[in-house]
PyMOL Python script that loads the backbone (N, CA, C, O; Angstrom):
from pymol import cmd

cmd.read_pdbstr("""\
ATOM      1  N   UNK A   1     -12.342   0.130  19.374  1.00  0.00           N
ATOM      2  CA  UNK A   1     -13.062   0.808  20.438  1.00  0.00           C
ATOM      3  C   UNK A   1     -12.840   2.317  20.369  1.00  0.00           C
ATOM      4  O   UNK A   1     -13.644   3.066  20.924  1.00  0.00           O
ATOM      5  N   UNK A   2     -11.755   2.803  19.696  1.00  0.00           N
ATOM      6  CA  UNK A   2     -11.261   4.670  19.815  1.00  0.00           C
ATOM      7  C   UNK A   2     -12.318   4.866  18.488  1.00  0.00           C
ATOM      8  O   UNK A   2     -12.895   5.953  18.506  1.00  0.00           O
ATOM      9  N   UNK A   3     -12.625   4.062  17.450  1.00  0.00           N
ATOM     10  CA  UNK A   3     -12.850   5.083  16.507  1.00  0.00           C
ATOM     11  C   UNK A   3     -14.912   4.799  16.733  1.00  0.00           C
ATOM     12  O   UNK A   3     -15.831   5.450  16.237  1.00  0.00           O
ATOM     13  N   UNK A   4     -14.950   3.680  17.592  1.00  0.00           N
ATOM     14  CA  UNK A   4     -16.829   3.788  18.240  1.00  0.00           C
ATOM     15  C   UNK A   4     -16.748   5.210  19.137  1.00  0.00           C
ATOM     16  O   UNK A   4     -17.476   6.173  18.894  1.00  0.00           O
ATOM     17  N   UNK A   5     -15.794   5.187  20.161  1.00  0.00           N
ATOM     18  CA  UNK A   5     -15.506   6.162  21.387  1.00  0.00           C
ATOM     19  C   UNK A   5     -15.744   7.619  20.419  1.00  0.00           C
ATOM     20  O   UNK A   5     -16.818   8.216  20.502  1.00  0.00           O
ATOM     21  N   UNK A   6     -14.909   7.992  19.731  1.00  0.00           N
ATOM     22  CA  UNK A   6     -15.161   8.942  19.052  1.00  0.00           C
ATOM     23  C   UNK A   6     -16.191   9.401  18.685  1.00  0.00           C
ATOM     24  O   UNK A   6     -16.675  10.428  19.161  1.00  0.00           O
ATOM     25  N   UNK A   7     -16.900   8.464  17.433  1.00  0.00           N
ATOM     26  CA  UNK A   7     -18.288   8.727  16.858  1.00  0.00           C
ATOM     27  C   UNK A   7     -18.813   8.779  17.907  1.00  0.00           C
ATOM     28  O   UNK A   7     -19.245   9.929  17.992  1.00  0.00           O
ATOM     29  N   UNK A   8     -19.128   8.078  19.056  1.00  0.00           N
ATOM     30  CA  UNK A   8     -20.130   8.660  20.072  1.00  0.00           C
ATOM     31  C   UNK A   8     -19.874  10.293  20.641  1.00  0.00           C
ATOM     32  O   UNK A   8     -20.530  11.331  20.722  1.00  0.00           O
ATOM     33  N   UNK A   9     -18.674   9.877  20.928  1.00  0.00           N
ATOM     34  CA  UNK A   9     -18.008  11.834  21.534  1.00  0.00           C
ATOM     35  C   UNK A   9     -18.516  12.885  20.995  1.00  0.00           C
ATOM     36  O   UNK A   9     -19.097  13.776  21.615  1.00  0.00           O
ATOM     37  N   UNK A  10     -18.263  12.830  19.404  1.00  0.00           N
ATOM     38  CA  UNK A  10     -18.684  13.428  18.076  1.00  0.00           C
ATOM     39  C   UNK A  10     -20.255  13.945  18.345  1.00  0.00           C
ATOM     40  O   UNK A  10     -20.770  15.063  18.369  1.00  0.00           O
ATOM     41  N   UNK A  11     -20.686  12.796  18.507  1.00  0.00           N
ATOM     42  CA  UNK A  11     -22.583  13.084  18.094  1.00  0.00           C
ATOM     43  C   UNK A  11     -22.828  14.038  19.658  1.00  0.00           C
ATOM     44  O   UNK A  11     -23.388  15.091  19.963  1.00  0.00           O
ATOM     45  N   UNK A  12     -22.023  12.926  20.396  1.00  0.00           N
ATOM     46  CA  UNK A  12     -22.466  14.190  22.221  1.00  0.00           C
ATOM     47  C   UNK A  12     -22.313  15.492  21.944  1.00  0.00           C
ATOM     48  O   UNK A  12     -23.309  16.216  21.962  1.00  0.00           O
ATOM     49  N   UNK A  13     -21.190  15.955  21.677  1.00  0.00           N
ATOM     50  CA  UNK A  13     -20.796  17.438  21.863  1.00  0.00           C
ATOM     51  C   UNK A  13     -21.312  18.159  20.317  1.00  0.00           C
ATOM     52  O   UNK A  13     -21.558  19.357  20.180  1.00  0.00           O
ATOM     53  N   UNK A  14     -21.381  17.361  19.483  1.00  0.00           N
ATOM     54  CA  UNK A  14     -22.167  18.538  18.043  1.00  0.00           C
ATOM     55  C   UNK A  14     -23.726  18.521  18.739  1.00  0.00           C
ATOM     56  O   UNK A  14     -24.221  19.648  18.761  1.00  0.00           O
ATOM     57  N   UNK A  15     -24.345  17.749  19.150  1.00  0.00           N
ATOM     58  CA  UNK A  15     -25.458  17.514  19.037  1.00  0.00           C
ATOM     59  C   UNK A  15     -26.266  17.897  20.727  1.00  0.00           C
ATOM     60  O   UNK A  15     -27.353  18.467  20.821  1.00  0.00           O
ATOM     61  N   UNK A  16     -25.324  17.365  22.068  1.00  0.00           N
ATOM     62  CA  UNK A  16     -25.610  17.564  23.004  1.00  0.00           C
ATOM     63  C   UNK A  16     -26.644  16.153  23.397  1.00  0.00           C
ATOM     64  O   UNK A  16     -27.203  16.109  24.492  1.00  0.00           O
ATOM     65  N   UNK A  17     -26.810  15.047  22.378  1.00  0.00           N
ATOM     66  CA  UNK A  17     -27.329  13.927  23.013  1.00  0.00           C
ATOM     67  C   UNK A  17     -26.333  12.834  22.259  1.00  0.00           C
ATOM     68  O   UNK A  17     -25.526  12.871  21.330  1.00  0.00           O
ATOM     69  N   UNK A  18     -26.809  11.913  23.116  1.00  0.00           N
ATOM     70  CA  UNK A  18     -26.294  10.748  22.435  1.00  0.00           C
ATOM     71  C   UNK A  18     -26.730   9.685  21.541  1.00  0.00           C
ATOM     72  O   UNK A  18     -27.712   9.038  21.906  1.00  0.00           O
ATOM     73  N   UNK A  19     -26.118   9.358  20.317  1.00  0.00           N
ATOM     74  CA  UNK A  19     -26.566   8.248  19.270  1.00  0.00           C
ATOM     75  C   UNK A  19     -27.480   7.567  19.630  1.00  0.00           C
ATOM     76  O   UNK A  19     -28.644   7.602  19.231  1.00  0.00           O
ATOM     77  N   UNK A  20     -26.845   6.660  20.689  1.00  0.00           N
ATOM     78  CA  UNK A  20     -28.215   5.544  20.627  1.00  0.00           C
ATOM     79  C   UNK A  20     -28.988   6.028  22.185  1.00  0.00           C
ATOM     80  O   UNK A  20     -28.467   6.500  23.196  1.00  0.00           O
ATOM     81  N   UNK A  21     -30.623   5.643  21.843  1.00  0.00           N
ATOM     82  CA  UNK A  21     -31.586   5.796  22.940  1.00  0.00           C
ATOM     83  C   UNK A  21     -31.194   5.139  24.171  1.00  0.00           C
ATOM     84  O   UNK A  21     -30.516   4.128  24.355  1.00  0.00           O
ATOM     85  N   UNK A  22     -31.793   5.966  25.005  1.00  0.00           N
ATOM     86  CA  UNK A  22     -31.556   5.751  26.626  1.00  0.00           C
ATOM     87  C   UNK A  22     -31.354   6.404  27.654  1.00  0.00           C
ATOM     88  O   UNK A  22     -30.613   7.329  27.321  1.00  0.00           O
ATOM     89  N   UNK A  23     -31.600   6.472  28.813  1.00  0.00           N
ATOM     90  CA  UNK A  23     -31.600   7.290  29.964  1.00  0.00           C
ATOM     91  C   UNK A  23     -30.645   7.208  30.826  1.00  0.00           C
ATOM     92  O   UNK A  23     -30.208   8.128  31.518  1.00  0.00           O
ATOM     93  N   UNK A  24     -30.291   6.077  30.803  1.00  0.00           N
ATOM     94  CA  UNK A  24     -29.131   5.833  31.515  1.00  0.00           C
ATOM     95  C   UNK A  24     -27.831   5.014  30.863  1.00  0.00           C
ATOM     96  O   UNK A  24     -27.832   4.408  29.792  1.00  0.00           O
ATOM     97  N   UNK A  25     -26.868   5.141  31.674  1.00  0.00           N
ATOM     98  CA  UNK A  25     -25.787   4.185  30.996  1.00  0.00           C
ATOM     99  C   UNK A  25     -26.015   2.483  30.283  1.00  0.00           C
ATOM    100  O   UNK A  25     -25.562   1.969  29.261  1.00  0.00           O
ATOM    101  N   UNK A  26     -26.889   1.985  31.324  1.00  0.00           N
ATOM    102  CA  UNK A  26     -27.040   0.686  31.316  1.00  0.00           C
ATOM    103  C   UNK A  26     -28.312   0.795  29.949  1.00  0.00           C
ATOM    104  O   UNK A  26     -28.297  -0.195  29.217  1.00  0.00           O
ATOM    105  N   UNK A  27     -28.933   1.444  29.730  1.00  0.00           N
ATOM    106  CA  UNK A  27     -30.163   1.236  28.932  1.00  0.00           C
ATOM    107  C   UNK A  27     -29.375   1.586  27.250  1.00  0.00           C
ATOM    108  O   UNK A  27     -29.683   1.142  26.144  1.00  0.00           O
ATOM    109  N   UNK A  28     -28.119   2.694  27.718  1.00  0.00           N
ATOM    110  CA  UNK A  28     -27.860   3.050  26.175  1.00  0.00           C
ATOM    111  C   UNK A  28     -26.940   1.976  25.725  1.00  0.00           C
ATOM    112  O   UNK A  28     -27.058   1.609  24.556  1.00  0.00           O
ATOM    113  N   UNK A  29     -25.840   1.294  26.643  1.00  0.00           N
ATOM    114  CA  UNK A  29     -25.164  -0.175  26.756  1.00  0.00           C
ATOM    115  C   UNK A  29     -26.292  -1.055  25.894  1.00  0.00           C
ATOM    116  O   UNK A  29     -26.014  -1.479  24.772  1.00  0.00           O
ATOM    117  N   UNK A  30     -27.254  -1.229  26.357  1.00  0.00           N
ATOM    118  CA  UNK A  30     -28.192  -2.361  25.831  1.00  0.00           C
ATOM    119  C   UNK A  30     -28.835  -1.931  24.902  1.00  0.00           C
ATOM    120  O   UNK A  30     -29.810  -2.632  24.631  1.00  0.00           O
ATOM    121  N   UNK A  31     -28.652  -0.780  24.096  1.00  0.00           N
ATOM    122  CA  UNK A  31     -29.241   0.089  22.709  1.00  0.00           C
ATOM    123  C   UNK A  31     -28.493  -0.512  22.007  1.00  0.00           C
ATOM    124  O   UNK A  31     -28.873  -1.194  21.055  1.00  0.00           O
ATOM    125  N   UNK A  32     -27.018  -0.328  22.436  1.00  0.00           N
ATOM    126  CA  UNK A  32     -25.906  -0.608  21.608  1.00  0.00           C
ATOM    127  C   UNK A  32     -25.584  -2.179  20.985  1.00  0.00           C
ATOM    128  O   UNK A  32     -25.206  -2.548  19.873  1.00  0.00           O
ATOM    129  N   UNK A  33     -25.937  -2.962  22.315  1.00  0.00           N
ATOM    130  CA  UNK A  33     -25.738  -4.713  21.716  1.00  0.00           C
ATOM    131  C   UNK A  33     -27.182  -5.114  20.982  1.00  0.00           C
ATOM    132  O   UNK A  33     -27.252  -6.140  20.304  1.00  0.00           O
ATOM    133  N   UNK A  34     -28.073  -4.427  21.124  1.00  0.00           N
ATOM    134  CA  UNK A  34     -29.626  -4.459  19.909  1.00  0.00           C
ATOM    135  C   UNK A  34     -29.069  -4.164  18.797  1.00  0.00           C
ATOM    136  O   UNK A  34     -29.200  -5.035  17.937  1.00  0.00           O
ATOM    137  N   UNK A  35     -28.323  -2.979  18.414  1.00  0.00           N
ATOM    138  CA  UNK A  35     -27.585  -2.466  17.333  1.00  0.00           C
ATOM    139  C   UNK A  35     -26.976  -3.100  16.779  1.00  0.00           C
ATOM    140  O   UNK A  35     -27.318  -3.560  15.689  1.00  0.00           O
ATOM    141  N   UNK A  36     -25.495  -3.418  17.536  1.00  0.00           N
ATOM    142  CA  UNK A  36     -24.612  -4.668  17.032  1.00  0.00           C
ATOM    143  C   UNK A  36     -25.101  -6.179  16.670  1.00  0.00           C
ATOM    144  O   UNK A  36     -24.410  -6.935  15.987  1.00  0.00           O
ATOM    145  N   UNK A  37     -26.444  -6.552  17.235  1.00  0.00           N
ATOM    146  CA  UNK A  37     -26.962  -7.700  16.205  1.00  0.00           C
ATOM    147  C   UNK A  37     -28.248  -7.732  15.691  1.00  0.00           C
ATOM    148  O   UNK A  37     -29.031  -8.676  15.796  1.00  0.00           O
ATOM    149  N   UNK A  38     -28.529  -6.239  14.900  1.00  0.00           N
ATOM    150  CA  UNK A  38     -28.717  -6.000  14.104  1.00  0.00           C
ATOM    151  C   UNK A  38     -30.775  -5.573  14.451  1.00  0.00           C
ATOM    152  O   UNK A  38     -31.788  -5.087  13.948  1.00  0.00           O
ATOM    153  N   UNK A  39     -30.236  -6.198  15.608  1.00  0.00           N
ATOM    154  CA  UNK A  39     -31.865  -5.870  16.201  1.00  0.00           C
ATOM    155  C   UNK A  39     -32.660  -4.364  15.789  1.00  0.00           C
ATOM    156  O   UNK A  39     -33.635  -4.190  15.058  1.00  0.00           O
ATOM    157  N   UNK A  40     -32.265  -3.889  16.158  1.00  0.00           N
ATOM    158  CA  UNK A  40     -31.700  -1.999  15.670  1.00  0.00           C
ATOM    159  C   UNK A  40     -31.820  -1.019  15.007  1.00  0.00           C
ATOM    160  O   UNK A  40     -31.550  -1.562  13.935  1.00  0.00           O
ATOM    161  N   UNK A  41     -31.912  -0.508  14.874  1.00  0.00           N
ATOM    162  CA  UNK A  41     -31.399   0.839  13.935  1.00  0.00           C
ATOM    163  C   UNK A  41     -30.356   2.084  14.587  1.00  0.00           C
ATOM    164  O   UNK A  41     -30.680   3.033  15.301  1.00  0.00           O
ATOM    165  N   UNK A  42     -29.570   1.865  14.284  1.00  0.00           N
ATOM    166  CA  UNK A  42     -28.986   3.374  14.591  1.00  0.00           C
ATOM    167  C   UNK A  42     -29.533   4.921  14.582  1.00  0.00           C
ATOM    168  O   UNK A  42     -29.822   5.306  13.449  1.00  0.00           O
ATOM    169  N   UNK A  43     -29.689   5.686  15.416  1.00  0.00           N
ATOM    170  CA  UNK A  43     -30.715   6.855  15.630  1.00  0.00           C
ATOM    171  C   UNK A  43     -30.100   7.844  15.740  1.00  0.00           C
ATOM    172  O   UNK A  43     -30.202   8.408  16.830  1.00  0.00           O
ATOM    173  N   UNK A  44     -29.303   8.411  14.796  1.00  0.00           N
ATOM    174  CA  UNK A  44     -28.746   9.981  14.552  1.00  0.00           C
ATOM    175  C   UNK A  44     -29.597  11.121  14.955  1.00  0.00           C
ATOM    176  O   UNK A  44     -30.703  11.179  14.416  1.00  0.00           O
ATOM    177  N   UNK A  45     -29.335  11.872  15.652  1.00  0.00           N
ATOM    178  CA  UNK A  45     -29.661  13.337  15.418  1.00  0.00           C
ATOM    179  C   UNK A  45     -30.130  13.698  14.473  1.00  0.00           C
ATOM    180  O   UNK A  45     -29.503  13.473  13.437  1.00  0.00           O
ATOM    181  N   UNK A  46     -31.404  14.404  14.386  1.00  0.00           N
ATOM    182  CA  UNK A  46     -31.346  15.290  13.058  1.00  0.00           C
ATOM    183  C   UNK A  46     -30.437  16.632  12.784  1.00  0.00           C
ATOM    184  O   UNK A  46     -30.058  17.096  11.709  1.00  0.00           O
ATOM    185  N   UNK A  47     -30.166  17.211  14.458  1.00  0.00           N
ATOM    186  CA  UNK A  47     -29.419  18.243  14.608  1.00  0.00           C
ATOM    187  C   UNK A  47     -27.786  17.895  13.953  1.00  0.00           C
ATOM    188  O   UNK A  47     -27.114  18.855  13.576  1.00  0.00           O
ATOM    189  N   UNK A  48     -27.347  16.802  13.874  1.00  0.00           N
ATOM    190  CA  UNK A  48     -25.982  16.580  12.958  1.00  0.00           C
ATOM    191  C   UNK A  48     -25.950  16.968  12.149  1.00  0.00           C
ATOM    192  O   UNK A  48     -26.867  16.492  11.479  1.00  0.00           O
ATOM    193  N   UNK A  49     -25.324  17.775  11.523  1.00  0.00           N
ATOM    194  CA  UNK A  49     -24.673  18.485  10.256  1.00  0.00           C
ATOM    195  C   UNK A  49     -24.187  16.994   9.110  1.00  0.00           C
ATOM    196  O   UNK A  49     -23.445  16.081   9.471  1.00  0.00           O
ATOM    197  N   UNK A  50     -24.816  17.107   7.778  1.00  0.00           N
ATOM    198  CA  UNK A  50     -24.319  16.450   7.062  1.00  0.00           C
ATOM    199  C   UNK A  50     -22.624  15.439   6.980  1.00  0.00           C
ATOM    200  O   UNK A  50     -22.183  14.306   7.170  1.00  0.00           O
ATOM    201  N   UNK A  51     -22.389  16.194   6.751  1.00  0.00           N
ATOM    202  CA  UNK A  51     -21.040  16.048   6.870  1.00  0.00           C
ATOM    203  C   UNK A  51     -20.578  14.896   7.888  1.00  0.00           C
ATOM    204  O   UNK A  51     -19.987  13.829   7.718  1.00  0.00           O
ATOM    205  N   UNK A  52     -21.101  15.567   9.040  1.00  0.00           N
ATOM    206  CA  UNK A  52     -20.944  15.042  10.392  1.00  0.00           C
ATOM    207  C   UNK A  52     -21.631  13.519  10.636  1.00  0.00           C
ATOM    208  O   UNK A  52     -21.145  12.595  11.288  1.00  0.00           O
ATOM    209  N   UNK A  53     -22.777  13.546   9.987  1.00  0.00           N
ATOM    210  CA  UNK A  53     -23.650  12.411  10.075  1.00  0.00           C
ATOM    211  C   UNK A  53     -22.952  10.968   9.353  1.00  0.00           C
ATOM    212  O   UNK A  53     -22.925   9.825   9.810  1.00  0.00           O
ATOM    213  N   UNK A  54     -22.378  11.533   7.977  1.00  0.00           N
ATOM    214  CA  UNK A  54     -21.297  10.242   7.403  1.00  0.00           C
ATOM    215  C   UNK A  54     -20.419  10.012   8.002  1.00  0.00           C
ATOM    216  O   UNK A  54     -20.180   8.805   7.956  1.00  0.00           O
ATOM    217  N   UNK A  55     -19.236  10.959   9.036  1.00  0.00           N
ATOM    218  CA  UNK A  55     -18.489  10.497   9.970  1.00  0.00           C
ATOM    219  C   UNK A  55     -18.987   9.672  10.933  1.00  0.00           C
ATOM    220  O   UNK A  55     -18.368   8.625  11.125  1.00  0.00           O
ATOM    221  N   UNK A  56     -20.143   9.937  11.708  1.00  0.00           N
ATOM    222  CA  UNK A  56     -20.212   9.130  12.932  1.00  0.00           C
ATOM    223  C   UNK A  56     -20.729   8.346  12.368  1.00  0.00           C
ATOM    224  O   UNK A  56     -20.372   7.410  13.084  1.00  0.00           O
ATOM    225  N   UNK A  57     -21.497   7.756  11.404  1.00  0.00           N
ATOM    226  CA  UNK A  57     -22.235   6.861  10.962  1.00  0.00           C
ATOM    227  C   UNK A  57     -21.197   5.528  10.898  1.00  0.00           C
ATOM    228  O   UNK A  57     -21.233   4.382  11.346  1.00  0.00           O
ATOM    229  N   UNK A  58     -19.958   6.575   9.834  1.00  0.00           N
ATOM    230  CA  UNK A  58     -18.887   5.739   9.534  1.00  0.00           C
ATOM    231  C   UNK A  58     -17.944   5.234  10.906  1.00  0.00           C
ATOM    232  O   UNK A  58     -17.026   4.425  10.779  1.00  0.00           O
ATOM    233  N   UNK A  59     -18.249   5.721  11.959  1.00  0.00           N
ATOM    234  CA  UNK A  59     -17.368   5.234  13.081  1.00  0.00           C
ATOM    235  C   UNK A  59     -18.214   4.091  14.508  1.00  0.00           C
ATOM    236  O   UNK A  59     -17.761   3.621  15.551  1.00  0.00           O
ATOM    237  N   UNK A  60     -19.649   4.017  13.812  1.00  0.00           N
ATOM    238  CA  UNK A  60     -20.356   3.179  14.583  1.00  0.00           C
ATOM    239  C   UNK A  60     -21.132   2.118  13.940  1.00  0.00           C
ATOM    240  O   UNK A  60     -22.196   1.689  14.385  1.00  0.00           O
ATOM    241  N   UNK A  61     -20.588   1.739  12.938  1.00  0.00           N
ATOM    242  CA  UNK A  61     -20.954   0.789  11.890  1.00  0.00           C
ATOM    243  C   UNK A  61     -21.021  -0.017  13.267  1.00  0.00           C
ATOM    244  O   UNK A  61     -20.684   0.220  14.427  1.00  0.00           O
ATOM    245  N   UNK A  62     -21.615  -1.076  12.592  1.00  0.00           N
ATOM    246  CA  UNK A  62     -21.971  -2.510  13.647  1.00  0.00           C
ATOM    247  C   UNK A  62     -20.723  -3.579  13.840  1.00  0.00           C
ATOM    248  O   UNK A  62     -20.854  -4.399  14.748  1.00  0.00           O
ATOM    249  N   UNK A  63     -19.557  -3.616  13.064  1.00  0.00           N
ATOM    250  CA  UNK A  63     -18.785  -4.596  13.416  1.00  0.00           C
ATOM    251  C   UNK A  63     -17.531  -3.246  13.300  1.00  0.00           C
ATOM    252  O   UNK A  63     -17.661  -2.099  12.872  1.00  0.00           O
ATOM    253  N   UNK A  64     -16.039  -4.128  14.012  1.00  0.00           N
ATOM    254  CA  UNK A  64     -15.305  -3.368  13.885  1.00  0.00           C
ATOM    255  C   UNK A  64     -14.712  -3.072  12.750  1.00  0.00           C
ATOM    256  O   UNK A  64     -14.226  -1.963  12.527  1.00  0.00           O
ATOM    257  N   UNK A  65     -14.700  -4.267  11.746  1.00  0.00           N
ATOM    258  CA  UNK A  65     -14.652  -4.672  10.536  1.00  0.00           C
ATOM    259  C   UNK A  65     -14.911  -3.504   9.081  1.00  0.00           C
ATOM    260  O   UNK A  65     -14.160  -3.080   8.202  1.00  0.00           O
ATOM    261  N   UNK A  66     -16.048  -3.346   9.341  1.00  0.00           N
ATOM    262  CA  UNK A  66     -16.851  -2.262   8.749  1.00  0.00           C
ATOM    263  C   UNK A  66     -16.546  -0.880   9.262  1.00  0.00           C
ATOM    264  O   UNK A  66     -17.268  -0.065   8.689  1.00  0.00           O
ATOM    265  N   UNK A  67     -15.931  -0.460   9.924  1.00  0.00           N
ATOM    266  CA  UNK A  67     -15.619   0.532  10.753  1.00  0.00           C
ATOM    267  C   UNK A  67     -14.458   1.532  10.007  1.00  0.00           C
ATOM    268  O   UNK A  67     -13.439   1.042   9.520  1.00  0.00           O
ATOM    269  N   UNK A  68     -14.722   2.912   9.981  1.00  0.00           N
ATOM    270  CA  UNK A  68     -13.561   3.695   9.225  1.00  0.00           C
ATOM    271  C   UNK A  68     -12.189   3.608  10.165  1.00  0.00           C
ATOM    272  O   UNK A  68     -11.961   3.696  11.372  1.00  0.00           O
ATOM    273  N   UNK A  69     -11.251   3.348   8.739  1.00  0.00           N
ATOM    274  CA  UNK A  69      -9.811   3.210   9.691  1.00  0.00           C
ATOM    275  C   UNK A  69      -9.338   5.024  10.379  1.00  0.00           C
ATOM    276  O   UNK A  69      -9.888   6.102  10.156  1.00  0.00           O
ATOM    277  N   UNK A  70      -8.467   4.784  10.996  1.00  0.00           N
ATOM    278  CA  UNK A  70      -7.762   6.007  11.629  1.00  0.00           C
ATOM    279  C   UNK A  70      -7.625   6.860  10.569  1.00  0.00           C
ATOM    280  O   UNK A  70      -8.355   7.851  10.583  1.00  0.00           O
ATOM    281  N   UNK A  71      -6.672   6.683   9.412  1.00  0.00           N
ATOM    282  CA  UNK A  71      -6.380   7.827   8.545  1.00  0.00           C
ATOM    283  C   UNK A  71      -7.639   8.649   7.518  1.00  0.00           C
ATOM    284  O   UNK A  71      -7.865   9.738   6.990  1.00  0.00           O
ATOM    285  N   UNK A  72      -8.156   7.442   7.657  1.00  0.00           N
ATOM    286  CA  UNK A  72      -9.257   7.935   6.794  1.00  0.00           C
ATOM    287  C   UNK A  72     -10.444   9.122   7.387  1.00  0.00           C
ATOM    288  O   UNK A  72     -11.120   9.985   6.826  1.00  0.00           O
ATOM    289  N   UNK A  73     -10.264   8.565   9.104  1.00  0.00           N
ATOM    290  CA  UNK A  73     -11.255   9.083   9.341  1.00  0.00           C
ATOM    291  C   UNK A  73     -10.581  10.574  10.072  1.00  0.00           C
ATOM    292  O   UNK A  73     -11.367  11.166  10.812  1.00  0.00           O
ATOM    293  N   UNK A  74      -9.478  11.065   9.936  1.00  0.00           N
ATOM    294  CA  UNK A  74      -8.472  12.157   9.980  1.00  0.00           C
ATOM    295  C   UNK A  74      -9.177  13.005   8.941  1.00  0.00           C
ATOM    296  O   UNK A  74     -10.001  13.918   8.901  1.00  0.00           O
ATOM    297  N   UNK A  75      -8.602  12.414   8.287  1.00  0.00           N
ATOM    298  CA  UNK A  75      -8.833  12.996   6.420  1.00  0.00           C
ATOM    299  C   UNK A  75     -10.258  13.894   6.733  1.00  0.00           C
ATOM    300  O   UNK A  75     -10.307  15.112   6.898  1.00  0.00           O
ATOM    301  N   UNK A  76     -11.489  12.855   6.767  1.00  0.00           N
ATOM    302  CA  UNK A  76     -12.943  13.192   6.741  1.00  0.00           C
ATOM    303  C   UNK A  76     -13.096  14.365   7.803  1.00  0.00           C
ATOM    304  O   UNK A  76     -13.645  15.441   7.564  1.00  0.00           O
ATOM    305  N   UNK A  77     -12.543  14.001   8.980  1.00  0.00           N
ATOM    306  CA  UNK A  77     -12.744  14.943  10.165  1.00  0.00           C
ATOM    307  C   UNK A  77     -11.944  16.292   9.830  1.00  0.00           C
ATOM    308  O   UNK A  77     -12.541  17.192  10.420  1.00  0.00           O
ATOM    309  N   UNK A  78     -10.870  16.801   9.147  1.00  0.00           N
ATOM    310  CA  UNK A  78      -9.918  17.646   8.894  1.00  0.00           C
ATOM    311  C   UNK A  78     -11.236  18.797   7.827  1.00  0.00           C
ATOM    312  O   UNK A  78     -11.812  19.885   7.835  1.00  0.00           O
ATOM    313  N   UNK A  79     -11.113  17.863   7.257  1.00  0.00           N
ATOM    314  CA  UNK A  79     -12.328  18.225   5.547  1.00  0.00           C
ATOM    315  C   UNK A  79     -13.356  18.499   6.365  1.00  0.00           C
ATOM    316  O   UNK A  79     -13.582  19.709   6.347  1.00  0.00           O
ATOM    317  N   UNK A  80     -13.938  18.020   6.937  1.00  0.00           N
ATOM    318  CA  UNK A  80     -15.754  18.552   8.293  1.00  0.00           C
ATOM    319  C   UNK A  80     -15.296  19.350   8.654  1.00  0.00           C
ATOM    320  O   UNK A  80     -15.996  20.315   8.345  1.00  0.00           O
ATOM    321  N   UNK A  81     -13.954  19.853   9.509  1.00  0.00           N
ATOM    322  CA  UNK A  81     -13.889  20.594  10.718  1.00  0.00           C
ATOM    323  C   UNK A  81     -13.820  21.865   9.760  1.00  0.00           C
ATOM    324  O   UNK A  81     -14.419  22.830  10.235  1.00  0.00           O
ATOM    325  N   UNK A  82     -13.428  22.013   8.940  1.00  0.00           N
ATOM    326  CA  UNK A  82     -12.798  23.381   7.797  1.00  0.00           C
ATOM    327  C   UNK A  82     -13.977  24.053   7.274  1.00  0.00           C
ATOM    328  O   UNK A  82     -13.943  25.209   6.852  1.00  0.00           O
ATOM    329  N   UNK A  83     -15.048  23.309   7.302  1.00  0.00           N
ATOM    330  CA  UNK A  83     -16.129  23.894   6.228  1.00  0.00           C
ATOM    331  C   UNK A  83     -17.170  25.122   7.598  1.00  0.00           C
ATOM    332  O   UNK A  83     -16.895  25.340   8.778  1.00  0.00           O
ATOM    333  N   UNK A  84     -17.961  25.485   7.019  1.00  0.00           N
ATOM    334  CA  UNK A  84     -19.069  26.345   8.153  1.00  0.00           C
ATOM    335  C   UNK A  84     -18.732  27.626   8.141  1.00  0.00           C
ATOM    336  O   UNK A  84     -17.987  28.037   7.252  1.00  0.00           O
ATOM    337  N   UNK A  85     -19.130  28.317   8.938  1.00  0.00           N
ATOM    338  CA  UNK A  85     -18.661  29.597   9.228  1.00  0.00           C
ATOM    339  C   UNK A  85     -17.374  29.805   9.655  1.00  0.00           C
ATOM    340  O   UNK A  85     -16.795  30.462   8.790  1.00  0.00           O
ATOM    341  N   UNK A  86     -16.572  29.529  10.684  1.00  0.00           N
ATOM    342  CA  UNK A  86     -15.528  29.103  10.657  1.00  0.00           C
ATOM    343  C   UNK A  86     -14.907  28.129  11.014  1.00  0.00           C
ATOM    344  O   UNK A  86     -15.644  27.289  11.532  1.00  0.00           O
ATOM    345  N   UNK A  87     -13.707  27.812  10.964  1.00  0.00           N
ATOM    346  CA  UNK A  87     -13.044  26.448  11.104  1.00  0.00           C
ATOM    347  C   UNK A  87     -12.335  26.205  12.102  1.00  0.00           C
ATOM    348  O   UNK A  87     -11.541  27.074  12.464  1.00  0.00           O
ATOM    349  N   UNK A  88     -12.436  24.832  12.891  1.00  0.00           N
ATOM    350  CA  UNK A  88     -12.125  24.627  14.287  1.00  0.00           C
ATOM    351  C   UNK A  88     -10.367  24.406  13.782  1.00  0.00           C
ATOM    352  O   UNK A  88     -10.065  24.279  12.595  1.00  0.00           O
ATOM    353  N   UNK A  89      -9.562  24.395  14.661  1.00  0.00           N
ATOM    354  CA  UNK A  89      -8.183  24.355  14.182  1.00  0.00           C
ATOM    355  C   UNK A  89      -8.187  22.820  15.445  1.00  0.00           C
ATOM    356  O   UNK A  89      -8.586  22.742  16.607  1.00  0.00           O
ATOM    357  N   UNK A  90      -7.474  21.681  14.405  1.00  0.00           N
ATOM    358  CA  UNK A  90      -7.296  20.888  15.166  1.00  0.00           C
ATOM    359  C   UNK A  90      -5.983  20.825  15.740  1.00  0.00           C
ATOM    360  O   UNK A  90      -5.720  19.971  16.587  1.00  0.00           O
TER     361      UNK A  90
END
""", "prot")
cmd.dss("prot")
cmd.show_as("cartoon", "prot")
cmd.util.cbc("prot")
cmd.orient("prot")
């Protein structure tokens, strides 16, 4: 659930919307279980920065299974945050 929580956090604040469609809590909830069985597509931002787009992608895979572990997804986020004009200090 921290590394879905994230990728969503991620796409809010780079992007200012959220991953999956909806207006309200309850409608983006029910984006999300369309998603998870496969009903779906996942709907990125175009405004996501490359980089950024394989992280959250990688943190909202459909099972938890499939899902990037903690260190890895350190690693990726450390390596994203460094690149651009300048670099966020985590």
């Amino acid at each position: 659930a921290d590394i879905w929580a994230f990728g969503v956090l991620a796409h809010r604040v780079l992007t200012d919307a959220f991953p999956l469609p909806g207006a309200t809590p309850t409608a983006r909830r029910d984006a999300a279980a369309a998603y998870a069985r496969g009903v779906d597509q996942l709907r990125l931002s175009p405004e996501l920065p490359d980089d950024w787009r394989e992280i959250v992608g990688a943190c909202l895979t459909r099972t938890h299974q499939q899902r990037i572990g903690g260190a890895a997804l350190l690693r990726r986020v450390t390596a994203a945050a460094g690149q651009g004009r300048r670099a966020f200090r985590l």
